[in-house]
C-alpha positions as semicolon CSV with decimal commas, in nm:
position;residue;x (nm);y (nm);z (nm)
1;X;0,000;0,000;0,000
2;X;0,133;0,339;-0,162
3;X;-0,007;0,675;0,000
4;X;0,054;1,018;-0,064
5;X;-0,120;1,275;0,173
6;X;-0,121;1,676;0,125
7;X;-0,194;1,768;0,484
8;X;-0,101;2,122;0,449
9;X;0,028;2,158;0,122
10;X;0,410;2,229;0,003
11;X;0,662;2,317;0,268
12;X;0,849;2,645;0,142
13;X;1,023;2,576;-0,234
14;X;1,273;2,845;-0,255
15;X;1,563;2,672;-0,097
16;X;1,804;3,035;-0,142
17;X;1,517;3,227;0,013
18;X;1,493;3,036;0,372
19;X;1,813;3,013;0,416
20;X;1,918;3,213;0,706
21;X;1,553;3,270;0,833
22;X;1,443;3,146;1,142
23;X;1,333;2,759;1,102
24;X;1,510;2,790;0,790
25;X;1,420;2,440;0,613
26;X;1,821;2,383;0,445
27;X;1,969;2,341;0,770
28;X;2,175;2,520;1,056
29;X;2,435;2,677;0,801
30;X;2,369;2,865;0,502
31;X;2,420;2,798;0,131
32;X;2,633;2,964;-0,052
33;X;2,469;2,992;-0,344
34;X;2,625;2,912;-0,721
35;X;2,502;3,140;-0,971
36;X;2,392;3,019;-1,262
37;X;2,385;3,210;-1,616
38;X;2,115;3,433;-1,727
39;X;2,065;3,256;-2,101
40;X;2,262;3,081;-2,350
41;X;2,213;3,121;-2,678
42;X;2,196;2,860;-2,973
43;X;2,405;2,552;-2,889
44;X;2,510;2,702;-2,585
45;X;2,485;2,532;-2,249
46;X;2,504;2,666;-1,896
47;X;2,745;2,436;-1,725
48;X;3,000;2,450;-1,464
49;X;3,348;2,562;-1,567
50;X;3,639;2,608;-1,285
51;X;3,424;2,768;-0,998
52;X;3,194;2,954;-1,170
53;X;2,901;2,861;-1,434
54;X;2,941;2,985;-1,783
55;X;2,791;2,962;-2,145
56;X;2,970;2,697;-2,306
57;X;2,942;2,457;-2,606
58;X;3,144;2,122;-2,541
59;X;3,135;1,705;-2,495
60;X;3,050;1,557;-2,252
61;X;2,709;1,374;-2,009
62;X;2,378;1,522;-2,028
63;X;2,181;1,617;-1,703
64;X;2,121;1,321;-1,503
65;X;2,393;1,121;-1,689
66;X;2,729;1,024;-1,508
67;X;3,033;1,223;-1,476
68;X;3,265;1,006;-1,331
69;X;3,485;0,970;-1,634
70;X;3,374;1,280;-1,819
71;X;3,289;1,655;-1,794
72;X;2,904;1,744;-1,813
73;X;2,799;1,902;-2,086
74;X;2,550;2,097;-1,926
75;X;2,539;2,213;-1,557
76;X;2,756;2,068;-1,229
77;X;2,896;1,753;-1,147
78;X;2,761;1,660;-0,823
79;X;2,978;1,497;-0,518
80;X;2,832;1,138;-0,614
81;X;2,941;1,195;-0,981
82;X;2,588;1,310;-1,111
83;X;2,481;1,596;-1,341
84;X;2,278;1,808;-1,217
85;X;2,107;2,147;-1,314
86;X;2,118;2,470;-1,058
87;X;1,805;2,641;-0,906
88;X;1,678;2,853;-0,704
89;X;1,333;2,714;-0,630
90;X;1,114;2,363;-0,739
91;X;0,983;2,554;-0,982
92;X;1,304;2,546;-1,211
93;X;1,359;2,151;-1,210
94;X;1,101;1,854;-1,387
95;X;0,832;1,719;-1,243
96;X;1,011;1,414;-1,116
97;X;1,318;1,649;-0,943
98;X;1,319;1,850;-0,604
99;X;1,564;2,171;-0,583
100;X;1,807;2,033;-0,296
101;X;2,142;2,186;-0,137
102;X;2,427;1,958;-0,272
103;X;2,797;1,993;-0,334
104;X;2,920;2,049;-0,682
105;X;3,302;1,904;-0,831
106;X;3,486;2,212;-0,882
107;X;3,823;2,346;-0,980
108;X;3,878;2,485;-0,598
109;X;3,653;2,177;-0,420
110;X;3,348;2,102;-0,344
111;X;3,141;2,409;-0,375
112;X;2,785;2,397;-0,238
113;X;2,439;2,538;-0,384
114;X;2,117;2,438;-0,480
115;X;2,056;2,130;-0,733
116;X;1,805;1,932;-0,898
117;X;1,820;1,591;-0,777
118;X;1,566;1,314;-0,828
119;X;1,266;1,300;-0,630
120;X;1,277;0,940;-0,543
121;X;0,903;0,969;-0,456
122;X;0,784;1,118;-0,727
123;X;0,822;0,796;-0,924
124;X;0,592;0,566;-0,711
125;X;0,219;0,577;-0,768
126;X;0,047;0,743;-0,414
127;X;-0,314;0,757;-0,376
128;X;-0,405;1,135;-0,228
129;X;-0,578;1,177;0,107
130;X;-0,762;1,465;0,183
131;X;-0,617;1,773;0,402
132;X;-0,623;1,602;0,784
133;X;-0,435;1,621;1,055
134;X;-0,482;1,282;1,166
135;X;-0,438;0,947;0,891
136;X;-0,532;0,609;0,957
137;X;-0,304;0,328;0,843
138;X;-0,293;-0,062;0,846
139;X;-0,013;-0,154;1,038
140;X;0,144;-0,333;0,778
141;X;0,154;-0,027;0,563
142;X;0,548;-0,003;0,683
143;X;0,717;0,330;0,651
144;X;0,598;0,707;0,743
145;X;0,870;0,991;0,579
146;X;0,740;1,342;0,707
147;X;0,887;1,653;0,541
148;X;0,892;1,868;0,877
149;X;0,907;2,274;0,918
150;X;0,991;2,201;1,287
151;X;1,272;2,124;1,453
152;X;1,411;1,858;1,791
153;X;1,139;1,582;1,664
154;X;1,270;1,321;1,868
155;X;0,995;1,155;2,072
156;X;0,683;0,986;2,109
157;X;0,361;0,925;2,336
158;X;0,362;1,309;2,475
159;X;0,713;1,345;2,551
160;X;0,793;1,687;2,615
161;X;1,009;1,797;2,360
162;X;0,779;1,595;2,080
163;X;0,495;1,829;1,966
164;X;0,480;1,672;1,591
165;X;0,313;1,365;1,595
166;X;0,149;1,103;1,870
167;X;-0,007;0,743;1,826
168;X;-0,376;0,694;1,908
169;X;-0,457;0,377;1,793
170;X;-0,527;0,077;1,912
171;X;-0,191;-0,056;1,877
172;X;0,155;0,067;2,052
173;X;0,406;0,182;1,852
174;X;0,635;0,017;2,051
175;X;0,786;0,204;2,410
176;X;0,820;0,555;2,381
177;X;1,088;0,556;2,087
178;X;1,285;0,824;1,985
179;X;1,247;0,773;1,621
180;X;1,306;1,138;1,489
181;X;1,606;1,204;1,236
182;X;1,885;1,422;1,380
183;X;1,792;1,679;1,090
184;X;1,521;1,897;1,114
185;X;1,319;1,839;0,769
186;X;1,284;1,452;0,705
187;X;1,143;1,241;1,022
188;X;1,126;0,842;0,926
189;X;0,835;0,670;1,111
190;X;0,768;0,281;1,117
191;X;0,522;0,079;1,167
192;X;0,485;-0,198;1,381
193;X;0,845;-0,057;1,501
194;X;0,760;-0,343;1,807
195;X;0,543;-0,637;1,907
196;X;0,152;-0,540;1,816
197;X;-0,172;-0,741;1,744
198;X;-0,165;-0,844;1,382
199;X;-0,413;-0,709;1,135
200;X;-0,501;-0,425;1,344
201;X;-0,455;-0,031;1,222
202;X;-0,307;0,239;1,401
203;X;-0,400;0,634;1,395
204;X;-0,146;0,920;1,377
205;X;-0,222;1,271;1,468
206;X;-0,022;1,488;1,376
207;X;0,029;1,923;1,446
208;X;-0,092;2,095;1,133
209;X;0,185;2,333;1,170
210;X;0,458;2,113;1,206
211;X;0,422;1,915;0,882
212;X;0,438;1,955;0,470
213;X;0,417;1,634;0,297
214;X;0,351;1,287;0,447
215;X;0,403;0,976;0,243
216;X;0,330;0,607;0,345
217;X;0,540;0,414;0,196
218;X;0,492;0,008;0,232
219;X;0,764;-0,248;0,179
220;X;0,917;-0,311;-0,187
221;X;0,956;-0,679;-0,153
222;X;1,307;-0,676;-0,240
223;X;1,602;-0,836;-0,121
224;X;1,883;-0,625;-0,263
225;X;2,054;-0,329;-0,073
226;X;2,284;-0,107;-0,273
227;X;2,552;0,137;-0,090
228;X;2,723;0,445;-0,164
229;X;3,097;0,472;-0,009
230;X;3,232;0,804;0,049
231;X;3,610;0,781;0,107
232;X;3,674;1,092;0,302
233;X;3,990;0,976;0,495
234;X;4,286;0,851;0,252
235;X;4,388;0,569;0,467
236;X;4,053;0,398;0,358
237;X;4,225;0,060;0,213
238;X;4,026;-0,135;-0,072
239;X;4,147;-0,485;0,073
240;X;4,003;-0,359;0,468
241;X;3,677;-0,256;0,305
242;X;3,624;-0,561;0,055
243;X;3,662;-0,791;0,394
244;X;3,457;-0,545;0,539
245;X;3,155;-0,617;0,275
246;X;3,191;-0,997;0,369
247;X;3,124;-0,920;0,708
248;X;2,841;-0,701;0,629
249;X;2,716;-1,007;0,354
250;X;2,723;-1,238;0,691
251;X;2,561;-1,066;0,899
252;X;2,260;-0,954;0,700
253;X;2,196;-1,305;0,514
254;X;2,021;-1,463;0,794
255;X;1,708;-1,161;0,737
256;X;1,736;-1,294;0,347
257;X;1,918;-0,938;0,232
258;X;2,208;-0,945;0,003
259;X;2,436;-0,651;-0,152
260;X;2,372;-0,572;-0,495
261;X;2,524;-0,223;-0,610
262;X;2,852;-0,133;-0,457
263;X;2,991;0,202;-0,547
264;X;3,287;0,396;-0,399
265;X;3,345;0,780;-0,442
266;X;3,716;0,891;-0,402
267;X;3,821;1,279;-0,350
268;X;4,086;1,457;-0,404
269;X;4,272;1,576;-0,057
270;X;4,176;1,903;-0,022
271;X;3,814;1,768;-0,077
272;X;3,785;1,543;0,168
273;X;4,033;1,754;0,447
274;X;3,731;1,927;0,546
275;X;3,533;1,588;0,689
276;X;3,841;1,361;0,829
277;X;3,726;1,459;1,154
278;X;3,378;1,494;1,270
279;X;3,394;1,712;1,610
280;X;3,131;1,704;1,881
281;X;2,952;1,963;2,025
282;X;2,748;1,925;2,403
283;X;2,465;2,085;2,486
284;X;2,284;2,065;2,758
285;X;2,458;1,732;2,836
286;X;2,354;1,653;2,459
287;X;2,652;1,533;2,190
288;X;2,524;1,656;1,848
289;X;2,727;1,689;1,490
290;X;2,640;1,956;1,336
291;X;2,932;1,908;1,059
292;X;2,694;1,583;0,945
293;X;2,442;1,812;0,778
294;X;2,718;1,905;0,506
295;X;2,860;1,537;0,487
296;X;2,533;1,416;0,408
297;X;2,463;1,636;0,161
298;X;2,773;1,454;-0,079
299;X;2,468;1,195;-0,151
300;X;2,209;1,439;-0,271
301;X;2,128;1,356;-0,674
302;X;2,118;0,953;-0,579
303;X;1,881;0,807;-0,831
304;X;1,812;0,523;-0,562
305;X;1,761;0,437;-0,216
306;X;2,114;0,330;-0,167
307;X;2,249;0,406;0,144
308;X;2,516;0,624;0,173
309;X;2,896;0,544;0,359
310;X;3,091;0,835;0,478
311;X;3,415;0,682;0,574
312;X;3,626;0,914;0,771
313;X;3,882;0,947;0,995
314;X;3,779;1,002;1,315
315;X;3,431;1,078;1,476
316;X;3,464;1,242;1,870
317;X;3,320;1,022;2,117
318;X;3,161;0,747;1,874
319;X;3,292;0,462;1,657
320;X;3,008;0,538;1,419
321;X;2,693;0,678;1,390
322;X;2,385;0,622;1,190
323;X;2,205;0,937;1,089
324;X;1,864;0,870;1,200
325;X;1,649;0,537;1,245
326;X;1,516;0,403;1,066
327;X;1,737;0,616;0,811
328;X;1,523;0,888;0,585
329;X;1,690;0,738;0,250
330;X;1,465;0,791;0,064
331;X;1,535;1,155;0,074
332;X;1,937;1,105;0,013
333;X;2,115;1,439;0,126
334;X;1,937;1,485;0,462
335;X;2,111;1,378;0,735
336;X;1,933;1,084;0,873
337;X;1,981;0,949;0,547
338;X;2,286;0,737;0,556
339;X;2,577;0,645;0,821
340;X;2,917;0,735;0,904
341;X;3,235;0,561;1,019
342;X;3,552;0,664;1,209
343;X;3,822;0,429;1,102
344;X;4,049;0,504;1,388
345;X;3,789;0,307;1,646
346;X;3,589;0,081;1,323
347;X;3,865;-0,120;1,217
348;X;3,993;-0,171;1,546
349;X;3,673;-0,233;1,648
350;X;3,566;-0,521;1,365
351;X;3,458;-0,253;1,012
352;X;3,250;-0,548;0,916
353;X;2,983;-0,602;1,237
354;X;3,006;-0,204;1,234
355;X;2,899;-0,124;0,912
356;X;2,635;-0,430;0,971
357;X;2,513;-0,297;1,338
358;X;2,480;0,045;1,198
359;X;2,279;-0,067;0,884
360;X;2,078;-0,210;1,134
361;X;1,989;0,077;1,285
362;X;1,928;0,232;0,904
363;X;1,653;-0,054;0,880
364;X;1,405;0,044;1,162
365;X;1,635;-0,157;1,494
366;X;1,742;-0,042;1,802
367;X;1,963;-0,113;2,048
368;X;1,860;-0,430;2,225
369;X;2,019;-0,279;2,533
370;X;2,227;0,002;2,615
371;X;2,554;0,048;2,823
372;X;2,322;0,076;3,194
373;X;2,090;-0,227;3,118
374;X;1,824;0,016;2,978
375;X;1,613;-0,123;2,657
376;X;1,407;0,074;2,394
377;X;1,418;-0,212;2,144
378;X;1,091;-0,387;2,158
379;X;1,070;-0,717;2,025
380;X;0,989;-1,009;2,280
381;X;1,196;-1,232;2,176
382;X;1,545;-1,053;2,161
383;X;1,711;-1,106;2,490
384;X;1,837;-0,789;2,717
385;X;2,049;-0,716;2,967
386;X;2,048;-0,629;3,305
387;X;2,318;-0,477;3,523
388;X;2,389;-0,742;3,709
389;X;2,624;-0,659;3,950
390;X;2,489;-0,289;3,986
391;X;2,769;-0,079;3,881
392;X;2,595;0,110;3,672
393;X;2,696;-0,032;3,354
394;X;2,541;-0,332;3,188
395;X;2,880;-0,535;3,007
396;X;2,880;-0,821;2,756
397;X;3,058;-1,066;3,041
398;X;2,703;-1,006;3,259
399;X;2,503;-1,104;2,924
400;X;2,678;-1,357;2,745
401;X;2,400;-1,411;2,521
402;X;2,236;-1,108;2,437
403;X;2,613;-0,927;2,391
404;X;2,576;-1,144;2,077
405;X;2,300;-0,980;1,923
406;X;2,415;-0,802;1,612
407;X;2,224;-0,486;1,784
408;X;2,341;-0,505;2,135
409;X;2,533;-0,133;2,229
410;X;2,845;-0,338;2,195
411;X;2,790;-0,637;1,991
412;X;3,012;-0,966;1,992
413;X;2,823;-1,134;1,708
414;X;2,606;-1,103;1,441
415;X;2,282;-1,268;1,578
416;X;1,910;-1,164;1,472
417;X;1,605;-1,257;1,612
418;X;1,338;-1,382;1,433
419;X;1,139;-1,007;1,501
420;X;1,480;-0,817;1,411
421;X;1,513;-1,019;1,061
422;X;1,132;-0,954;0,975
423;X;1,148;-0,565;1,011
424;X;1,471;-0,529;0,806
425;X;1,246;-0,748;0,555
426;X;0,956;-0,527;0,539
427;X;1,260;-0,240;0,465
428;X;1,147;0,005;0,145
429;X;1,566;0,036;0,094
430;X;1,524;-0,310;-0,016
431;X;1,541;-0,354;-0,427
């Protein structure tokens, strides 16, 4: 089941013109904006040339072609080796394109404006509800992606920070879950996300200010999950990351998913200097990385629902991090739309059951418990663990079993349960 609902029509097009307002929907840092030319004439195309666009006539891939062995003939090369056209609003790309912030290949770096990119939604046939604020769906329906104006979505049942959405249906959504993205425009919602009565629906409310464009968005009964590396730390060896695929092949078989597309995007050095290291910044006692809303962005202009790989150096305080979960994918460039990986701490670590735990977390799963014997995940039969011995930390030695879990907060192995291996099934990622 497909659905499209218009709750309260488009959020704000012009990408250039919110920028820098307050609740500005392209992020916490603004744009800088590539200007395009005012007309070519005759043969003339308006393409990227050094670090600035320009009239030209010349060879090379048409908009939407690949540029990963040749010049485009007409606008920019994006970051994942895409042609793409500038704008300033929708209203400048096709029907089946949204005007996104991306990065751009350019003589100096990666420059960064406004693009069209594929909608990946536009392609899929959605039957229209009327304006509501509250939409029923069978539970099997799968996937919610909400196109937010608001920002810190992060909660559920009436938590105090969460004004955007709450369940009140019949059926739990699970425990209170944060399943917001980290980014404040594209919120991923799943249903079941836990144990619930078969067959039964559940009803979403949701605040008639916070929202643009809902979409429901059931599973594709695929099997096939195609990734997107981003090498953005030159110590990023092909023979660590082809064992690193096996692992991830291992892991994942047991919930029937295999790798089909595997593509890997290499930069030049003083590309990828400025995302070796992705710094922290606290809060209120909160860790957040704000420099993940521009990494991100070097997967806007996928064609599919791949999931992106950023592969960098070093990430303060984590081994990795998956942007949101499940993972808003199918809006690639937001930032709860793929993962990334400190090598420093992966390889060390086991790259393999990292990548694997965090595409996990991509797919709709949790941790089954965290680090003080807390559990959010909320399947019945995936085993948890308790702090034992009451020091205030639950470790893999007080849980043999559960530590094993391919989703425990430190995991020792690569098991799923038979609940964990169903949701990753009912996955839209899935080809």
């Amino acid at each position: 089941m497909r659905i499209r609902a218009h709750l309260f029509g488009l959020f704000a097009a012009a990408i250039s013109a919110a920028c820098g307002e307050p609740d500005a929907l392209c992020g916490e840092e603004e744009i800088s904006a590539l200007e395009a030319c005012d007309g070519c004439a005759g043969e003339e195309r308006c393409a990227l040339v050094e670090d600035v666009f320009r009239c030209v006539s010349r060879a090379g891939a048409a908009l939407g072609g690949s540029c990963a062995e040749m010049v485009c003939a007409e606008g920019a090369c994006l970051a994942n080796e895409r042609c793409a056209a500038p704008c300033a609003s929708r209203e400048d790309c096709a029907p089946a394109e949204r005007c996104e912030p991306a990065f751009a290949r350019a003589e100096s770096g990666l420059l960064e404006g406004a693009f069209c990119v594929p909608d990946l939604l536009a392609s899929a046939e959605f039957e229209r509800i009327e304006e509501s604020s509250e939409v029923t769906l069978p539970l099997e329906s799968g996937y919610f992606l909400v196109e937010s104006c608001k920002a810190n979505v992060s909660g559920l049942e009436g938590e105090a920070e969460f004004s955007f959405v709450e369940n009140i249906g019949p059926n739990p959504l699970g425990r209170v879950v944060p399943v917001g993205a980290l980014e404040r425009r594209v919120l991923t919602l799943q249903l079941p996300s836990g144990d619930v009565v078969p067959g039964g629906e559940s009803r979403l409310r949701f605040d008639a200010e916070a929202c643009g464009e809902i979409f429901g968005i059931g599973p594709s009964g695929g099997s096939r999950l195609d990734l997107d590396f981003y090498l953005m730390d030159s110590d990023a060896a092909p023979g660590e990351l082809d064992e690193a695929l096996d692992g991830v092949r291992a892991a994942l078989a047991p919930a029937g998913v295999t790798l089909g597309d595997v593509r890997v995007h290499a930069f030049s050095e003083e590309e990828r200097a400025p995302f070796r290291f992705i710094d922290a910044e606290i809060l209120e006692g909160q860790v957040s990385y704000p420099k993940l809303i521009s990494l991100f962005r070097l997967h806007a202009g996928s064609e599919t629902p791949s999931v992106p790989i950023f592969l960098v150096r070093n990430i303060e305080f984590a081994i990795a991090r998956a942007g949101a979960i499940p993972g808003t994918t199918l809006r690639p460039g937001s930032v709860g739309a793929g993962v990334v990986v400190g090598l420093d701490s992966a390889i060390e670590a086991d790259l393999g059951r990292t990548l694997a735990h965090e595409l996990g977390h991509i797919f709709g799963l949790f941790h089954t418990s965290e680090t003080d014997g807390s559990a959010i995940e909320s399947f019945a039969d995936t085993a948890s663990c308790d702090d034992i011995d009451g020091d205030g930390q639950a470790s893999p030695e007080e849980c043999p079993d559960a530590s094993q879990n391919l989703m425990f907060y430190s995991p020792q192995g690569e098991t799923l349960s038979e609940s964990q291996r169903a949701l990753i099934g009912r996955s839209p990622l899935l080809r």
